[in-house]
C-alpha positions as CSV (number, residue, x, y, z in Angstrom):
1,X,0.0,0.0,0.0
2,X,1.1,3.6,-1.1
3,X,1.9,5.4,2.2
4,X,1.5,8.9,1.1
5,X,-0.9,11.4,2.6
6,X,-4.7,9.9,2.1
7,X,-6.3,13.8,1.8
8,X,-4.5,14.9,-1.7
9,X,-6.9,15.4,-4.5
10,X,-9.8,17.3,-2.6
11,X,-12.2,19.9,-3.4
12,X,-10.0,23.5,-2.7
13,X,-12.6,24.4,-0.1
14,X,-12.1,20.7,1.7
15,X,-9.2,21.0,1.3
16,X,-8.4,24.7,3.0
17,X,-10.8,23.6,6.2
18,X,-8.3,20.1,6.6
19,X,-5.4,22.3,6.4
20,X,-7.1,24.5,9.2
21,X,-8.2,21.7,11.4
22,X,-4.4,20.5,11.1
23,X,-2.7,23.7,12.3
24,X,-5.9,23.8,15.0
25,X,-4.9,20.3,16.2
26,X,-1.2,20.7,15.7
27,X,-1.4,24.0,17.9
28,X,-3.4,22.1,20.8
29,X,-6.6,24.7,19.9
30,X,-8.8,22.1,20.6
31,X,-11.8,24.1,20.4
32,X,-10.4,25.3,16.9
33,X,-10.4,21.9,16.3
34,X,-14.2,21.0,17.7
35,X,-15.2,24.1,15.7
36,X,-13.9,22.6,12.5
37,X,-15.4,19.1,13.0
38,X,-18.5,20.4,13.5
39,X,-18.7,22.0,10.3
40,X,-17.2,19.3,8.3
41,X,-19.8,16.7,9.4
42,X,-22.4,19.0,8.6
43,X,-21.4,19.2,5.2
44,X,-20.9,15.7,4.8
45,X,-17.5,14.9,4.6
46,X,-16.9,12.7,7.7
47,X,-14.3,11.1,5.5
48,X,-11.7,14.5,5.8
49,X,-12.3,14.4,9.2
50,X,-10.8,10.8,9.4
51,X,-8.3,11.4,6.7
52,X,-7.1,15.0,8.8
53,X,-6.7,12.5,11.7
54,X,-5.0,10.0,9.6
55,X,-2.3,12.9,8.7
56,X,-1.3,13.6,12.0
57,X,-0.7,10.3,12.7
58,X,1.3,9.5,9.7
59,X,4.0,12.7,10.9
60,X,3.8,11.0,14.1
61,X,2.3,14.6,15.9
62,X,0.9,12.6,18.8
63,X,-0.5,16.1,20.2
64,X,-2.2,17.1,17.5
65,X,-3.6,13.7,17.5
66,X,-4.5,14.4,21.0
67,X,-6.5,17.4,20.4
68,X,-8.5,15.4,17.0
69,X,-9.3,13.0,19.4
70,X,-10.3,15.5,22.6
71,X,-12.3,17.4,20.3
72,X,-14.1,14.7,18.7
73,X,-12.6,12.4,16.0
74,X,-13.8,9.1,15.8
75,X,-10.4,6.6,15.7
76,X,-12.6,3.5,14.5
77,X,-13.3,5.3,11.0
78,X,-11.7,3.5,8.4
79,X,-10.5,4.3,5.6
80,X,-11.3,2.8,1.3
81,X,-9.1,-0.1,2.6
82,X,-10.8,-0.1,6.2
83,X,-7.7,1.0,8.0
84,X,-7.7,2.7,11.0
85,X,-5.4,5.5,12.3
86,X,-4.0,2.4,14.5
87,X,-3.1,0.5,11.8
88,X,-1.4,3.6,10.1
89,X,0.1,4.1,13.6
90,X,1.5,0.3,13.6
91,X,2.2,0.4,9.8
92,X,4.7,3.4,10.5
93,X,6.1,2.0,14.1
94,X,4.8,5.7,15.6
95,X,4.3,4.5,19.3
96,X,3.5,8.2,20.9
97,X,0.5,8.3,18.1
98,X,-0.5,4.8,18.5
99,X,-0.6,5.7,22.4
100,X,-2.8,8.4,21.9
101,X,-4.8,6.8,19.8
102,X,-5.0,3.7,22.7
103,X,-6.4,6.0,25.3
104,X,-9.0,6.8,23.5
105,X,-10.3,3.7,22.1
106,X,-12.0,0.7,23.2
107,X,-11.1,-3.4,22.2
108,X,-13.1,-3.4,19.2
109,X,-10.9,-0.9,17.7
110,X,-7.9,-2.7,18.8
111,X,-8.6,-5.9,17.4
112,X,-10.7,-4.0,13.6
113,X,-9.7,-5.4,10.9
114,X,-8.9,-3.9,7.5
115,X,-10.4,-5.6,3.9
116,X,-7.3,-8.3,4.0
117,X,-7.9,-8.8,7.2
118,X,-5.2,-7.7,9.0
119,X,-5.3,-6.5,12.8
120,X,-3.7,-3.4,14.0
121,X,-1.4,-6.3,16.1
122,X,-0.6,-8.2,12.2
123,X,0.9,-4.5,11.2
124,X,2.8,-4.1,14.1
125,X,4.5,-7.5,13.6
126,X,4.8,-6.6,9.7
127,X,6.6,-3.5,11.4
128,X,8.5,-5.8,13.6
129,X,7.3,-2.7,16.2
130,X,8.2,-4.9,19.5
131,X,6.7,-1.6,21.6
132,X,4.0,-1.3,19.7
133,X,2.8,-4.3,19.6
134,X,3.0,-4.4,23.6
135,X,0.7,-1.4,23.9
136,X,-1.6,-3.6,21.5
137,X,-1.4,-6.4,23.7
138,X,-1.6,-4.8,27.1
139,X,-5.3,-3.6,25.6
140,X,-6.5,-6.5,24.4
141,X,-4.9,-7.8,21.3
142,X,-6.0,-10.6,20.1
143,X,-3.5,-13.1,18.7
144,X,-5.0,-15.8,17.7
145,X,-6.5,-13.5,15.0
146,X,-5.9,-14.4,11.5
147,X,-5.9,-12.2,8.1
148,X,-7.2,-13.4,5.3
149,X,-4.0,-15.6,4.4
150,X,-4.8,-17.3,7.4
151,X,-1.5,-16.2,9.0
152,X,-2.3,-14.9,13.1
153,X,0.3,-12.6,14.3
154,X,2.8,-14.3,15.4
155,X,2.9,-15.9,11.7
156,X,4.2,-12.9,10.5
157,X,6.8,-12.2,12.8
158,X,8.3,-15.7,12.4
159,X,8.2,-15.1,8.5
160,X,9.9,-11.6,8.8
161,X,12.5,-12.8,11.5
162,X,10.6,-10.2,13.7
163,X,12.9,-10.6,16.9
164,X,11.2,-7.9,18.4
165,X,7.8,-8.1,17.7
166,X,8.1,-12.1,18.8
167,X,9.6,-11.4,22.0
168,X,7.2,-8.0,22.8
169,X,4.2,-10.7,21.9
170,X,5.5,-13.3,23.9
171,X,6.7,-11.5,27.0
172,X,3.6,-9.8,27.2
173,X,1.5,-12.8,26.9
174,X,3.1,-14.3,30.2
175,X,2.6,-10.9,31.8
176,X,-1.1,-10.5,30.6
177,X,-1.5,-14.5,31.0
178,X,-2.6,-14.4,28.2
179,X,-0.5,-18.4,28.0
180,X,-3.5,-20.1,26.2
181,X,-3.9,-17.6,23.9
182,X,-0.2,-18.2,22.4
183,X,-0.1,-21.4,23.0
184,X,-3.2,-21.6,20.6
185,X,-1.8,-19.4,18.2
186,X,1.2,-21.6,17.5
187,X,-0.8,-24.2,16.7
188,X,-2.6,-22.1,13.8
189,X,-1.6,-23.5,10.3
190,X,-1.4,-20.8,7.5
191,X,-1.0,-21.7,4.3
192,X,0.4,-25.4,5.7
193,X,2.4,-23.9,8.2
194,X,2.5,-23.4,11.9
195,X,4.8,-20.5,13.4
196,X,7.5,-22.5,13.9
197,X,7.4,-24.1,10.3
198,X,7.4,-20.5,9.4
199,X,10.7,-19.4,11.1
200,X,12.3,-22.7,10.3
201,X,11.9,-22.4,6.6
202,X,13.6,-19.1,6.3
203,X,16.3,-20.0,9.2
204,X,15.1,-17.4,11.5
205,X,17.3,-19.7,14.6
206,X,16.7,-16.7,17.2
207,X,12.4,-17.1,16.3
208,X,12.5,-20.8,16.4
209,X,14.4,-20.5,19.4
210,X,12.0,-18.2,21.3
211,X,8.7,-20.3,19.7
212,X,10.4,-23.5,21.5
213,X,10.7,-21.9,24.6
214,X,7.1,-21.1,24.3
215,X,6.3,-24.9,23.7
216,X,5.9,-25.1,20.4
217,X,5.8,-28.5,19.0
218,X,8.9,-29.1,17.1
219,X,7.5,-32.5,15.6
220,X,4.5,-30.7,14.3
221,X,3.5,-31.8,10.7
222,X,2.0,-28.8,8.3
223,X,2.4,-28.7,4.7
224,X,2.7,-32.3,3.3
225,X,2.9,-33.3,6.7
226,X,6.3,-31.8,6.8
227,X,7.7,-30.7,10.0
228,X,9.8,-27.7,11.0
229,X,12.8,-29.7,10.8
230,X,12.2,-31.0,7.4
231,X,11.8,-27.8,6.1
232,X,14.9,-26.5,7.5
233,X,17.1,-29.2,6.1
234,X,16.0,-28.2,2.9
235,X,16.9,-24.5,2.9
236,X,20.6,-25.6,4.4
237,X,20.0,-23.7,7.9
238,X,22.4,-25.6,9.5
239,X,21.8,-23.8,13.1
240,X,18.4,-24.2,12.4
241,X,18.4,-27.7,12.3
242,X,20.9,-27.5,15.8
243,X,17.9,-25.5,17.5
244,X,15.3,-28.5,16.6
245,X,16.9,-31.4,17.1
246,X,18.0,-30.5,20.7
247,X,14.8,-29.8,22.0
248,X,14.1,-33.6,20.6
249,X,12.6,-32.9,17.0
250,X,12.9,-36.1,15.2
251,X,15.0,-37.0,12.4
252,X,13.2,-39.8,11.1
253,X,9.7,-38.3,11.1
254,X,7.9,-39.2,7.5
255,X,6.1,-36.6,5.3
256,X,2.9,-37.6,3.3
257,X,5.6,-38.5,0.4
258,X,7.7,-40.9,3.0
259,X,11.0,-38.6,2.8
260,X,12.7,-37.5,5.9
261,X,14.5,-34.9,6.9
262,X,17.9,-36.8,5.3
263,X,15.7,-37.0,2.3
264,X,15.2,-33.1,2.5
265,X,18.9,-32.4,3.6
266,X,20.1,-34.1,0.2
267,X,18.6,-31.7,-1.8
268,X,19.8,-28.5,0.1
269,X,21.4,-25.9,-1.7
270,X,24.0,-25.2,1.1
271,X,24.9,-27.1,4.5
272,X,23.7,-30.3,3.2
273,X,26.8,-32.3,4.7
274,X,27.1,-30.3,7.9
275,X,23.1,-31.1,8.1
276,X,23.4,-34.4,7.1
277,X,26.5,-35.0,9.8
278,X,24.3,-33.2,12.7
279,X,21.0,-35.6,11.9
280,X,22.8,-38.8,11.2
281,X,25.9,-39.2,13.2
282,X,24.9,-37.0,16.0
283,X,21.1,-37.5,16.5
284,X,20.2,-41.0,15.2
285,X,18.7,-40.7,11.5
286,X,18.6,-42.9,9.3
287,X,20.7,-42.8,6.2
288,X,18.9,-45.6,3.7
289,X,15.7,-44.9,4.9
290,X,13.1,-45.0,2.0
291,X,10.5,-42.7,0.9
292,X,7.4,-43.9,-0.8
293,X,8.8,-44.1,-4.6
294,X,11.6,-46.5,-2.9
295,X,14.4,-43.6,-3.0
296,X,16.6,-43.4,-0.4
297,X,18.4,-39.7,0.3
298,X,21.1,-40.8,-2.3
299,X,18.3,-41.6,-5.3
300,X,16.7,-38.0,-4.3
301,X,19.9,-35.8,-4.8
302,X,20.8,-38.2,-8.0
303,X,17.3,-38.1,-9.4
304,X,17.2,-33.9,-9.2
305,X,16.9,-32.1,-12.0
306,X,20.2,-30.1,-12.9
307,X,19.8,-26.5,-11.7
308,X,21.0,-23.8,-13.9
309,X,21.8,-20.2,-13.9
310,X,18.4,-19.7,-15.6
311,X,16.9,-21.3,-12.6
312,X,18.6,-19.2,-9.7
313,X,16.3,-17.3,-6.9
314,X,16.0,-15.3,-4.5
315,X,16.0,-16.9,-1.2
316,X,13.9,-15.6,2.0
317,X,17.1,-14.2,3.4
318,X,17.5,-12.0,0.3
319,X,20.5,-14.2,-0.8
320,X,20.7,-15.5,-4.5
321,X,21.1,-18.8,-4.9
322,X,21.7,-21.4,-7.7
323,X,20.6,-24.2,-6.7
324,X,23.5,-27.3,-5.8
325,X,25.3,-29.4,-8.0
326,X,24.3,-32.0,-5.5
327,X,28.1,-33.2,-5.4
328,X,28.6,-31.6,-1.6
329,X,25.5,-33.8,-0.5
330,X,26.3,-36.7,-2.6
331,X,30.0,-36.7,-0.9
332,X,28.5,-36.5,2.6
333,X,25.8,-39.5,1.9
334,X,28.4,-41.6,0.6
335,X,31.1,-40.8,3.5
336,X,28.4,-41.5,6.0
337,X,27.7,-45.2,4.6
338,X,24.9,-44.5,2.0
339,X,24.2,-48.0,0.4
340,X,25.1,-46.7,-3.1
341,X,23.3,-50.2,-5.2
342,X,20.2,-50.3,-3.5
343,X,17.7,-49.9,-5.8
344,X,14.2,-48.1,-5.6
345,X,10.8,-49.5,-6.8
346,X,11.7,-48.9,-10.0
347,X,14.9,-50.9,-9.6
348,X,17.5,-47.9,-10.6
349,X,20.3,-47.4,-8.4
350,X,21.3,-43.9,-7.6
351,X,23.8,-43.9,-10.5
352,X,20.9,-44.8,-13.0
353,X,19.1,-42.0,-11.2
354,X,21.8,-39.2,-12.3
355,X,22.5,-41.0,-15.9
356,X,19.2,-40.6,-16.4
357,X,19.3,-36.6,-15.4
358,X,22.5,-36.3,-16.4
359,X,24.2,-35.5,-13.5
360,X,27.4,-35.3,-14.5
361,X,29.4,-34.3,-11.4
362,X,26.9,-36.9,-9.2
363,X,27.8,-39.6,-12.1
364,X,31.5,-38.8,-11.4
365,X,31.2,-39.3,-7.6
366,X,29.2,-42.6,-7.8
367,X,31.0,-43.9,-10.4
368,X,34.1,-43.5,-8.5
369,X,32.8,-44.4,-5.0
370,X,31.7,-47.4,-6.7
371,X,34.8,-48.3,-7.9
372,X,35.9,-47.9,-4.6
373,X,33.6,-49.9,-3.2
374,X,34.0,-52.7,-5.5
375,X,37.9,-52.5,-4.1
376,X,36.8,-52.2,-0.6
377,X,34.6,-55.5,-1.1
378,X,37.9,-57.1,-2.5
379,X,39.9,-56.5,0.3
380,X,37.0,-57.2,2.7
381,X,36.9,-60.3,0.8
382,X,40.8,-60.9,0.6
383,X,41.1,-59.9,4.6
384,X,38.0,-62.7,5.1
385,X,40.0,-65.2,3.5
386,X,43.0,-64.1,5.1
387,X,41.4,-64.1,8.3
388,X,39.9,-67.4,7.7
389,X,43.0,-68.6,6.7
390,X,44.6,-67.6,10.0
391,X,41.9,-69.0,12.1
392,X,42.5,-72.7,10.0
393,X,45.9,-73.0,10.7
394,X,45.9,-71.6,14.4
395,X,43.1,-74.8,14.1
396,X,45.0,-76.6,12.3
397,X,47.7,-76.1,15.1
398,X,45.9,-76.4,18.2
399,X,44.1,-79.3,16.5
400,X,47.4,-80.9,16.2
401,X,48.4,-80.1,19.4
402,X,45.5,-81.5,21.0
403,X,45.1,-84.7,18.8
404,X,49.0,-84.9,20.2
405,X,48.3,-84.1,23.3
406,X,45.3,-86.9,22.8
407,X,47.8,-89.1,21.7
408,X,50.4,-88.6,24.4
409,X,47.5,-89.3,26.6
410,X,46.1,-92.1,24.7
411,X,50.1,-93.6,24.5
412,X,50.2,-93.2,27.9
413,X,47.3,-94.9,28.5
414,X,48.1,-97.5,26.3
415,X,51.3,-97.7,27.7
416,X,50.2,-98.2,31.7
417,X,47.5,-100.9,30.1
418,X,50.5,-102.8,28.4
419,X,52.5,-102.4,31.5
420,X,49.6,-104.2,33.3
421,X,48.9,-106.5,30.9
422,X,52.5,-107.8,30.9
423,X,52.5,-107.1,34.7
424,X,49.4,-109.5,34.4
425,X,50.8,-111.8,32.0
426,X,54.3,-112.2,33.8
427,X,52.2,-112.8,37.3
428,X,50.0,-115.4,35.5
429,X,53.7,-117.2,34.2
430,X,55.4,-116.9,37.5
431,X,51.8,-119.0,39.0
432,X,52.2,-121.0,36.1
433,X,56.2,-122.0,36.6
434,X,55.4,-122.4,40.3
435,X,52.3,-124.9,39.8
436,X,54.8,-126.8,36.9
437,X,57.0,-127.1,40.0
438,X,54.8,-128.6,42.3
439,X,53.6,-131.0,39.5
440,X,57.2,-131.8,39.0
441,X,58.4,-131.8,42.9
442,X,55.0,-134.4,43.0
443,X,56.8,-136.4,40.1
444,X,59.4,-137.0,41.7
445,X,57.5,-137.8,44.6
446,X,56.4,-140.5,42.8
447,X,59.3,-141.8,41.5
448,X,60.4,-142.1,45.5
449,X,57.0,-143.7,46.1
450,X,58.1,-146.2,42.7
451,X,61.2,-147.0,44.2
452,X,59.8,-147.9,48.1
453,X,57.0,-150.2,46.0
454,X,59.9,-151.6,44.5
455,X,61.8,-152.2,47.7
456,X,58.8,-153.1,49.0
457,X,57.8,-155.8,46.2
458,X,61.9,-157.1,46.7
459,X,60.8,-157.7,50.7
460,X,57.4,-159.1,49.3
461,X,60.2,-161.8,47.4
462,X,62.0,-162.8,50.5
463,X,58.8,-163.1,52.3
464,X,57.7,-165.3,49.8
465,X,60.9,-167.3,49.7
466,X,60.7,-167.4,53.7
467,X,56.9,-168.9,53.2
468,X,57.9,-171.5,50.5
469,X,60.1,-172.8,53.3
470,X,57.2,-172.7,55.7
471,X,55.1,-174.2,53.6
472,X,57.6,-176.6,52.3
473,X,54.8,-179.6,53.2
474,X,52.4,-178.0,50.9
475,X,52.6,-179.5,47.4
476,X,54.4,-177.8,45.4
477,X,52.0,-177.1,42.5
478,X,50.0,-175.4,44.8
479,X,52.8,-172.8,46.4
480,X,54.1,-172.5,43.0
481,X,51.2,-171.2,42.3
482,X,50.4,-168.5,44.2
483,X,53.8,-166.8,44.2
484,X,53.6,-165.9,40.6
485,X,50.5,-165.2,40.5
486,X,51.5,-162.2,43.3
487,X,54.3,-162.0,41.5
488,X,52.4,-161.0,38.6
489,X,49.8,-158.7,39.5
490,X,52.6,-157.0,41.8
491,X,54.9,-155.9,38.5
492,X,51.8,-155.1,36.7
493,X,50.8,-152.2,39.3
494,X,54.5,-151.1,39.3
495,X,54.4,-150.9,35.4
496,X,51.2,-148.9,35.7
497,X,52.6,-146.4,38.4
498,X,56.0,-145.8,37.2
499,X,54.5,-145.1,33.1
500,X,51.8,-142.7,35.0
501,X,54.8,-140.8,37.1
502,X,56.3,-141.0,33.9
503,X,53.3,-138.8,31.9
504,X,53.2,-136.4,34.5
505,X,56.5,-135.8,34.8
506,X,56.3,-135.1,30.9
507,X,53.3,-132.9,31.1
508,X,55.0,-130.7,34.1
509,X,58.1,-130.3,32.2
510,X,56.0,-129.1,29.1
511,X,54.1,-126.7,31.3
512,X,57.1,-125.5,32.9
513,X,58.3,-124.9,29.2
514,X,55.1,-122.9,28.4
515,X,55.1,-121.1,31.4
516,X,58.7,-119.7,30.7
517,X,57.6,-119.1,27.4
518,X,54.5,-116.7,28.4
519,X,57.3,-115.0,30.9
520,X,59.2,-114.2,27.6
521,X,56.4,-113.0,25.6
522,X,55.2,-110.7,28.8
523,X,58.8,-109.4,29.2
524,X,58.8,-108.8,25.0
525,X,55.5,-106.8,25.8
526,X,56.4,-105.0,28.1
527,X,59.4,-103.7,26.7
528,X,57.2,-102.9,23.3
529,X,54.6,-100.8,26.0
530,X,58.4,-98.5,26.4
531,X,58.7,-98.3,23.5
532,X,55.3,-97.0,22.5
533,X,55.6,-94.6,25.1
534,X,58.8,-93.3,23.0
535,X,57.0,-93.5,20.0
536,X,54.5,-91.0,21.8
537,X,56.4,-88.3,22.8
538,X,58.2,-88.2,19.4
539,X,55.0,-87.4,18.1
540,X,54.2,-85.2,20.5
541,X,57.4,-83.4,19.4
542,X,56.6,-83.0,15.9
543,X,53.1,-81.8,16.1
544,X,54.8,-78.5,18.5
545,X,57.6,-78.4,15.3
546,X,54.7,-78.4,12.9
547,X,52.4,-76.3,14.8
548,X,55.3,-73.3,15.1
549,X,56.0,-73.9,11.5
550,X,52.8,-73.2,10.9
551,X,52.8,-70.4,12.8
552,X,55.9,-68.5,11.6
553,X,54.7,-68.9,8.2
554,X,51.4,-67.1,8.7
555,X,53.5,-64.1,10.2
């Protein structure tokens, strides 16, 4: 809106009788003054009345303003666009007039709105008029007033960066408790945006700051469901960002589309690896995360359109920007472990995604950082095997060892059940030599026994001669006789004894020969079981040679 004088162009009369009323009000003649309004309304022209006042408070002559006002003037007249002389007051950041104009007005001037809307507190905050928009809000401003935008007050001042406005608004709020009243107007979406969406879109930190303290809600969704923090990863404002995500603003929060803020962060013009460093390494977000096309941040800042010259613009802070190559944010995603081949729903791969746009720079990074990855999975790979390696011969080796160390225990095993075995074996021989002994010792027994038959049978002999003398009156067919028959059966018993001493004296001698024999072979085993036990540790030794060879090799 023009903000020149609203009387010029009247009537000469009119005109003379404004200029009168002026110097009337300006000189405090406030009778002058009444005079003049009188007159004026007579005629009809109510309107120069309100434009006269309008003057005085567009120079800002708060006394002259004073005396309109004692003498009459009506401060809710509008004007064509239904402005009061309190908007003009907060549209020019006159306080003294605006204070005037205060005492003398009710709420329902305070809080008139003009054709678009706006309240005398929306031009103060246009203004960024911190002391003006106190006086407003000490009588009864409302905030959670919108203009025809939608926008309350407090929008406005988070658009414009309006540090003073935001904090006169706030403060007095608290003082005025008017709490519930803010906290209701940050929760006001205009045009897809709350306050703090507002602020964080252009990277005004200080307003996002002060709208957090208040309690805004940093994970509220506006636009597309976006939140604040989406919105300022996109436009790069790295301190921004900061100011969210330590109040708790989450990183991993999905707009309608699926994209996070990494998602958004990739296609910043400036910041983008600072940003991308603060949400992923510092505060937990996710780097592959997909949106609903499949894309992860690495297919969004492949898959952009080149930006050219021809496509530079103006950005909220009044800087000119043209747009990012996309190689800074590229770099970033990559150096923070961005999968580079996964592929979206359409099955590209990032790469595919910037062939396909002709990214050329973006095509250059992947390219390369694919290459490297393909070299980093070969010596992943070759460091596997070579690890794997390692770990089959320090197997190998302690597998030796132990199966030695098995063996060792096994020969030693063996070895003590040999040793008892031929302990056994040699005990079982000595029993065996000592019963051949007896059987001999009882041999010879016999043959004694033999011999005292024999002496025996030989006393037998003289008996019988001594009875054939007895008897010699007995025929001699009959003694005859008897003595050999005696005679007879007598040898036949000796024969019999003498072969039988004879069989057992054989068999004891052939048991005696066995039982040295067994003695031997126990004696051979035995000193076989030593031998094993050599045969043992030997092995034993070569496993620890071939265990250290093993060993030194690897190194």
């Amino acid at each position: 809106m023009a903000t020149s004088a609203p009387y010029a162009g009247a009537p000469e009369v009119i005109l003379e009788l404004q200029q009168e009323l002026a110097r009337a009000a300006t000189d405090g003649l406030v009778d002058a003054a009444a005079s003049l309004l009188r007159q004026l309304k007579a005629d009809g022209h109510q309107k120069l009345v309100h434009d006269c006042l309008v003057r005085v408070v567009y120079e800002n002559r708060a006394s002259a303003v004073a005396t309109l006002l004692d003498a009459g003037a009506d401060p809710a007249v509008g004007d064509a666009l239904g402005q009061t002389p309190l908007h003009w007051a907060a549209r020019e950041r006159h306080q003294e007039s605006a204070a005037e104009l205060l005492r003398s007005c009710g709420t329902a001037v305070v809080n008139a709105r003009s054709r678009s809307g706006a309240t005398a507190l929306h031009l103060a905050a246009e203004a960024d008029c911190g002391p003006i928009a106190q006086l407003l809000m000490r009588h009864g401003a409302d905030t959670v007033a919108v203009d025809s935008s939608g926008r309350t007050a407090l929008h406005i001042a988070a658009e414009r960066g309006g540090v003073s406005a935001m904090t006169a608004m706030l403060e007095t709020a608290t003082e005025q408790h008017m709490a519930d009243s803010v906290s209701s107007a940050l929760k006001v979406v205009a045009r897809g945006d709350a306050p703090l969406a507002c602020a964080a879109t252009r990277g005004h930190t200080a307003i996002v700051e002060m709208l957090l303290k208040a309690r805004a809600d940093p994970d509220q969704q506006g636009r597309a469901q976006q939140t604040a923090l989406h919105l300022a990863s996109r436009g790069g404002h790295v301190d921004t960002v900061l100011a969210l995500l330590r109040v708790g603003a989450s990183p991993d929060l999905q707009a309608r589309d699926g994209s996070t803020s990494v998602h958004a962060a990739a296609l910043a013009d400036r910041g983008a690896a600072e940003i991308l460093d603060l949400l992923v390494v510092h505060y937990g977000g996710s780097i592959d995360t997909r949106n609903d096309a499949g894309q992860t941040a690495l297919h969004v800042v492949a898959d952009r359109a080149p930006v050219s010259l021809a496509s530079s613009r103006r950005s909220a802070t009044g800087e000119t920007s043209v747009g990012s190559s996309g190689v800074e944010a590229t770099e970033a995603l990559l150096m923070l472990r961005a999968d580079p081949e996964m592929h979206a729903a359409d099955g590209r791969t990032p790469l595919d995604c910037a062939v396909a746009r002709g990214r050329q720079e973006v095509i250059a990074v992947l390219s390369r950082n694919v290459g490297e990855v393909a070299d980093a999975a070969e010596e992943a790979e070759q460091a596997d095997d070579d690890d794997d390696k390692e770990e089959s011969l320090k197997y190998e080796s302690d597998a030796a060892f132990e199966e030695e160390s098995l063996e060792e225990d096994d020969g030693d095993d063996e070895e003590e059940e040999a040793m008892d075995a031929a302990s056994q074996e040699v005990a079982a021989a000595e029993s065996a030599i000592e019963q051949a002994e007896e059987k001999k010792e009882r041999a010879t027994d016999g043959d004694h026994a033999d011999e005292e038959e024999e002496e025996r049978v030989r006393d037998s002999g003289s008996s019988k001669e001594s009875v054939e003398k007895k008897k010699e009156e007995q025929p001699v067919l009959e003694s005859g006789s008897s003595v050999e028959s005696v005679a007879g059966e007598t040898q036949t018993k000796l024969e019999l004894v003498v072969l039988e001493r004879l069989e057992e004296e054989s068999e004891a001698t052939l048991e005696l020969d066995e039982a040295k024999r067994c003695v031997a072979d126990a004696l051979i085993t035995a000193k076989g079981a030593g031998s094993l036990r050599e045969q043992v540790e030997e092995l034993a030794r070569l496993g620890q040679k071939r265990g250290a060879a093993a060993a030194g090799q690897w190194k």
